[in-house]
N, C-alpha and C positions, 0 to 999 in steps of 0.2 A: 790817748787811747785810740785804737785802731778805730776803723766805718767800719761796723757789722753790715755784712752785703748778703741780702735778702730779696726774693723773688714774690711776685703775686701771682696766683693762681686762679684765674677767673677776669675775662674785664668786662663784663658786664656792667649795670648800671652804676652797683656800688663803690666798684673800683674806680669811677670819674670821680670819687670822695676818698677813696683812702689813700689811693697814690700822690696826688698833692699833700693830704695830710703827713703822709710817712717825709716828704720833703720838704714840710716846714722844720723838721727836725734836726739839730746836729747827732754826728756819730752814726750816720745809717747811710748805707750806699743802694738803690735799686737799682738789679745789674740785669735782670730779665723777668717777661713777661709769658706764662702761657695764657691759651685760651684757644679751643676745639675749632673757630671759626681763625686764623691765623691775621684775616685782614684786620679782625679787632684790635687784637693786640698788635701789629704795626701799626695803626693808625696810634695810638696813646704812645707807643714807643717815640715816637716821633715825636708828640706834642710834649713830653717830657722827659726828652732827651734821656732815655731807658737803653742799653748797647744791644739788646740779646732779644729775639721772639721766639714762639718756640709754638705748634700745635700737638706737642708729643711733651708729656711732664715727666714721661721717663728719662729722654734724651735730655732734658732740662737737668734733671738730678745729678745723671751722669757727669755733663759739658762743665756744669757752674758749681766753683767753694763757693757754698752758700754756709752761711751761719742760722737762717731762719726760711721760711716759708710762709705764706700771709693768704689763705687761703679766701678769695671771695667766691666763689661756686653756688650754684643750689646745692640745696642742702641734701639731695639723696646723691650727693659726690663726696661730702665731707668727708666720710670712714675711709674711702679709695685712698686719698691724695694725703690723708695724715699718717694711714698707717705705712704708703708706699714712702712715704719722708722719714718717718722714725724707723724704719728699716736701713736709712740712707745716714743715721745718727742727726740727722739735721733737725732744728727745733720750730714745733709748729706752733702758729694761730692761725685760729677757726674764727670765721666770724659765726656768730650765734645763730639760732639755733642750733647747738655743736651735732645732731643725729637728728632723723626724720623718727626714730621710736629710740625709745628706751636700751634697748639692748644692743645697739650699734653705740650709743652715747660708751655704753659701760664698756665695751669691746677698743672705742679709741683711747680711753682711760687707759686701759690696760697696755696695749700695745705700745703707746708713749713708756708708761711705766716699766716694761719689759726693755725696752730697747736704753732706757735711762735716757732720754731727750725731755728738756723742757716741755709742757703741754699746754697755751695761753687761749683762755676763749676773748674775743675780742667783743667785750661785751659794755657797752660805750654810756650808756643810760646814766646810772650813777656816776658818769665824770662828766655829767651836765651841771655849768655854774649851778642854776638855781638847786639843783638838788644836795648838789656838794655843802651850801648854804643853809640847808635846812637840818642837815645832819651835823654841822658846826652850831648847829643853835643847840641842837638835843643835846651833844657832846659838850658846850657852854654851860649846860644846866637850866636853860631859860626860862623854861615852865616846869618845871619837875619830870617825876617820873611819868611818860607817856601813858596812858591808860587806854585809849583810841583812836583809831585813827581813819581817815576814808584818803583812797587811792585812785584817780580815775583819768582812764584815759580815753575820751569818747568821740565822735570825729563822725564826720559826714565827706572827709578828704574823699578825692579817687583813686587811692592808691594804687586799685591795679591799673590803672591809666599806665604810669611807666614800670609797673613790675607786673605785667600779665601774667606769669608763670606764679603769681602767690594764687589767681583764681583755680587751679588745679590740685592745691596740698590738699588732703585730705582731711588734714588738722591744719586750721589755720590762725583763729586774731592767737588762742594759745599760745602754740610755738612763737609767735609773731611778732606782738607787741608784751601779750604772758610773759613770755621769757623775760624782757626787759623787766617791768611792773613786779613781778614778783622776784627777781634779783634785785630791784630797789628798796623794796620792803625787808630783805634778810641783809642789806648794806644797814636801812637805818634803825631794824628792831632787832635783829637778831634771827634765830632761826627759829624755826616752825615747828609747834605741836603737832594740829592737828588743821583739816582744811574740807569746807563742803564747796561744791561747786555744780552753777549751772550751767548749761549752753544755751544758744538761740542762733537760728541760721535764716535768716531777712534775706539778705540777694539770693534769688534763685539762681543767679547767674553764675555761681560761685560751688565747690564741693565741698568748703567746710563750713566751719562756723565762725560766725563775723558779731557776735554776741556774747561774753562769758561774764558771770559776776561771782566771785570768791570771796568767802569767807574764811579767815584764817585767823585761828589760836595759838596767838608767839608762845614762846616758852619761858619769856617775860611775863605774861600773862595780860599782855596787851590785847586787844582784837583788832582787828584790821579788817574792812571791805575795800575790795578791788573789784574794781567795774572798767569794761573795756570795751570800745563798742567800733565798729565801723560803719553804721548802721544810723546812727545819732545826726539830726540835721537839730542843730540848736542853734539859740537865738547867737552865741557869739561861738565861733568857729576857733576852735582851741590849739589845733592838727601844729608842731605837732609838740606839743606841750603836755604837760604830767602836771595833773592838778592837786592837789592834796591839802586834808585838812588833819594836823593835829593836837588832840587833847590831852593836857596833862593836868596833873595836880594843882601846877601855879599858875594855869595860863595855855595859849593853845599860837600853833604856828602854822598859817595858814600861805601855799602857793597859789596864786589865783592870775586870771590870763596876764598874756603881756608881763611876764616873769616879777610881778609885785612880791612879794614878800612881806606876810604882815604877822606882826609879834604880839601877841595881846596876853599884857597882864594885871593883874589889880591896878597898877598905875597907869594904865593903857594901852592905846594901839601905836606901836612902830611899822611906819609902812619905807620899805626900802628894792628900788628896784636893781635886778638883779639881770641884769645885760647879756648874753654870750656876748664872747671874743667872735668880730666878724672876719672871714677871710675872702681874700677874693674870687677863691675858685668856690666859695661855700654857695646853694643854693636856698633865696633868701627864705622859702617854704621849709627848710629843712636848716637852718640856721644855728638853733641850740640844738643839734643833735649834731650835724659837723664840726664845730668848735670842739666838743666832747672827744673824736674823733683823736683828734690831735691828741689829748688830754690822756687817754686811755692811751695813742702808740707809743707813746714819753713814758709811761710807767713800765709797759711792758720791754721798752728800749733796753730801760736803767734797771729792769731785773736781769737782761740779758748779759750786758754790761759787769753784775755786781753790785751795782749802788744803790739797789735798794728793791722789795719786797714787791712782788706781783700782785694787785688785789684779783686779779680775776685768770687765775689759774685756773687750768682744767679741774684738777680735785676741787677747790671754790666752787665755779662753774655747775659741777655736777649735782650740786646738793637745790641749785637751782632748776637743775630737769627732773631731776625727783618731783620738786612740788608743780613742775610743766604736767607732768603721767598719771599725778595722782589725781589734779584736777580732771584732767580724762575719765581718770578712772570711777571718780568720784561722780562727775554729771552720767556716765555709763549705766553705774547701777544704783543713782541717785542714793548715796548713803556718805559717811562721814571716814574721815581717812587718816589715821592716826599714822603722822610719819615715822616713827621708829618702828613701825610695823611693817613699813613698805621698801619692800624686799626686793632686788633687781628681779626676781623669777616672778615677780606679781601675776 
């Protein structure tokens, strides 16, 4: 089978993680690089042996058969550089959050759909070992049927330290780390009834909100809180780890720091630790979310390829920025949000 040869669009910080990631891979060739600032992307072209630069993504489209596009960008470029690809038939991923609002999200939807080009959000979270490990236990049967569950991702990290353009969104842990948390939650319950949500905004230093805590009614009839905090100085520092506890019928399965894994059921507790895969260009702070990295380009590879099923398509994807707007919507005019009621025109 031919290299799918595929371009990045952004090298900023993210890109020092997805382009060696995209390289640990067979069957993928990266053949150029844009980026508005040119010396960026020479600089990485270089460090991994990439042929092509480019500060113009037009002239990119034009120059290079490309089969895919891998778009790292801020996020109020995402709509630009996806619909300017699917016009070009070439097949995009976004990395997450796929729109800075709602109706850019539904507008990239479309225009992929229009132009009939693949549409992949690259949305990495749920292809973290330890998560993948918990939804294998659910899937197992381990404790029965889930009844409860708590999801929390809380952190005293600096993260704008190397992403200072996240202190300027508007909307932030939301779109941020939301995005992730609540696309974990519809990987391992299913989708969503209904959801109340608060905010809280702690750094002044900051324009959005660095606080949000969600309650959500699966359509399982599970309930679920999600708490997410950037704000959080706790006794043990979790950054960047996804904690979670849940309750079932026979038993409950708990993720707890340092990727433990523990299974408690009438006959007791299994405790099993659950590792990421380390690589060498992975940042040891950012550790199980690189591994994931890889994990997530290999699925999206081998849908490209044929051989097998994308989990995080756009259409996927999107039903995860529904419950991103409704939280919005929801801490907005503090009331309760019944998803099949919420309507792209909200």
């Amino acid at each position: 089978m031919k290299n799918l040869r595929g371009a990045v669009i952004g090298c900023g910080f993210w890109s020092n993680y997805q382009i060696p990631a995209w390289l640990e891979l067979e069957g993928v060739q990266l053949v150029a690089l844009y980026n508005r600032t040119l010396s960026k992307a020479d600089e990485l072209a270089r460090q991994y042996n990439i042929p092509s630069t480019y500060n113009n993504a037009g002239l990119l489209l034009e120059n290079e058969n490309l089969d895919f596009i891998d778009i790292v960008t801020d996020v109020d470029t995402h709509f630009f550089f996806t619909e300017m690809a699917a016009r070009k038939g070439i097949a995009v991923i976004c990395q997450k959050p796929m729109a800075p609002g709602f109706e850019e999200a539904s507008q990239m939807i479309r225009a992929c759909r229009h132009a009939d080009v693949p549409f992949f959000i690259h949305e990495n979270f749920r292809w973290q070992l330890p998560i993948r490990k918990v939804k294998e236990a659910l899937d197992n049967n381990l404790i029965g049927k889930p009844f409860k569950a708590k999801v929390s991702f809380c952190s005293a990290f600096p993260v704008f330290d190397n992403q200072p353009a996240l202190r300027e969104l508007e909307h932030f842990i939301i779109t941020d780390i939301g995005s992730h948390l609540l696309d974990v939650c519809r990987f391992l319950f299913g989708e969503v009834e209904s959801l109340y949500c608060q905010t809280q905004r702690i750094n002044a230093n900051i324009k959005g909100e660095d606080v949000a805590n969600v309650f959500l009614k699966m359509k399982s009839s599970l309930h679920c809180y999600v708490e997410m905090s950037y704000a959080s100085l706790l006794e043990k520092e979790s950054f960047p780890e996804t904690l979670m506890l849940i309750e079932g019928e026979r038993g409950s399965i708990q993720l707890t720091h340092h990727f433990m894994l523990k299974i408690t059921t009438p006959e007791g507790t299994i405790d099993t630790l659950i590792e990421p895969k380390q690589y060498r260009w992975a940042d040891k702070d950012y550790a199980v979310v690189h591994s994931s990295i890889v994990d997530c380009n290999r699925n999206i590879l081998q849908a490209l390829q044929g051989q097998d099923i994308a989990e995080t398509t756009g259409a996927d994807n999107f039903e995860t920025v529904k419950l991103v707007w409704a939280c919005y919507e929801s801490a907005k005019n503090n009331q309760v949000i019944l998803l099949d009621n919420f309507k792209e025109n909200y």
